[in-house]
C-alpha positions in Angstrom: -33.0 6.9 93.7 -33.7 3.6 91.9 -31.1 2.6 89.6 -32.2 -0.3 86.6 -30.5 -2.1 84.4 -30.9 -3.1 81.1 -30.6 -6.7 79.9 -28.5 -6.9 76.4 -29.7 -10.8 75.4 -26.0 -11.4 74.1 -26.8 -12.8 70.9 -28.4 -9.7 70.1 -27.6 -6.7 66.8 -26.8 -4.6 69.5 -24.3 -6.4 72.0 -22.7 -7.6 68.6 -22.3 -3.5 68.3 -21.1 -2.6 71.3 -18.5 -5.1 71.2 -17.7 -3.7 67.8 -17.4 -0.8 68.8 -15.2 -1.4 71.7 -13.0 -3.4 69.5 -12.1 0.1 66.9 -11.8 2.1 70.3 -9.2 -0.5 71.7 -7.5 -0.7 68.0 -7.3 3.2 67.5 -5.8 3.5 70.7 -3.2 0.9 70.0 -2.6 2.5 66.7 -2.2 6.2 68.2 0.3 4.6 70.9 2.0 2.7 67.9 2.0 6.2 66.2 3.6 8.2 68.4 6.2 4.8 69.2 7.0 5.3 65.9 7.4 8.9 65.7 9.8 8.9 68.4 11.7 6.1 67.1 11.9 8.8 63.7 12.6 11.4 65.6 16.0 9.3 67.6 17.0 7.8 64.7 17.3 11.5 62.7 18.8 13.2 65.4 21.6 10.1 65.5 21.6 8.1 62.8 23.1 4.9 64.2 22.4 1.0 63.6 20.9 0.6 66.9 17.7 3.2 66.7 17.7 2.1 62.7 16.2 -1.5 64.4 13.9 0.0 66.6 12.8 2.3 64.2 12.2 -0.5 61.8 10.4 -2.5 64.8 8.0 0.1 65.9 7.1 0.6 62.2 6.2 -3.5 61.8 4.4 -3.4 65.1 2.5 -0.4 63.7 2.0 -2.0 60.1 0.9 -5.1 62.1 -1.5 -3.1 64.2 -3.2 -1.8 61.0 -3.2 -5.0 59.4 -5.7 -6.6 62.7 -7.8 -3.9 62.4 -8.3 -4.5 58.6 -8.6 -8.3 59.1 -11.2 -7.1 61.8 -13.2 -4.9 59.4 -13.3 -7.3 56.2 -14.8 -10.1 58.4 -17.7 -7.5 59.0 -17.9 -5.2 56.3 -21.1 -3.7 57.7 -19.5 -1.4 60.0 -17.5 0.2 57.5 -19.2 3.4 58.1 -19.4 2.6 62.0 -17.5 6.5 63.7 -15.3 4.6 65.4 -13.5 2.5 62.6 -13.5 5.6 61.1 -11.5 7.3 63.4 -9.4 4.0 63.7 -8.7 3.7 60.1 -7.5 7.0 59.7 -5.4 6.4 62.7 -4.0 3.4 60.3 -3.8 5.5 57.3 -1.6 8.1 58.7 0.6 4.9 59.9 0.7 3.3 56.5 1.9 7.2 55.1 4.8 7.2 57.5 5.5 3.5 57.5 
């Protein structure tokens, strides 16, 4: 079996893509672990209402909020991928953050 590969001149539409694309899979990753941070911050600091889990509850929501705000920066320097399925998915990572937050 042969394998070959396929040269991506980098400076290409489609390396610029793929990069893209990694970029919304890495930030909807970091938002869903910044999600459920945040949840289980929630989730301490109702079951025991005390000062200490009020600050991390209050720090997993700004590293969450801060989260959404890259990807956001990311997305209105290259408002062509709006509609790319993986900003999607990203973004509505970040909107169920911003609804909690």
């Amino acid at each position: 079996m042969q394998v070959t590969k396929t040269i991506i001149p980098a400076n290409s539409e489609l390396a610029r893509g793929i990069v893209i694309a990694k970029n919304f899979r890495a930030y909807a990753y970091n938002l869903k672990k910044r999600l459920a941070y945040y949840r289980e911050w929630q989730k301490s600091y109702n079951d025991n209402p005390c000062d200490t889990f009020k600050l991390c509850l209050d720090n997993a929501r700004h590293m969450a909020l801060n989260e959404v705000a890259s990807l956001h920066r990311l997305i209105s320097n290259m408002p062509e991928y709006v509609n790319h399925p993986d900003f999607i998915k990203a973004n509505s990572i970040a909107e169920s953050i911003k609804a909690l937050a």
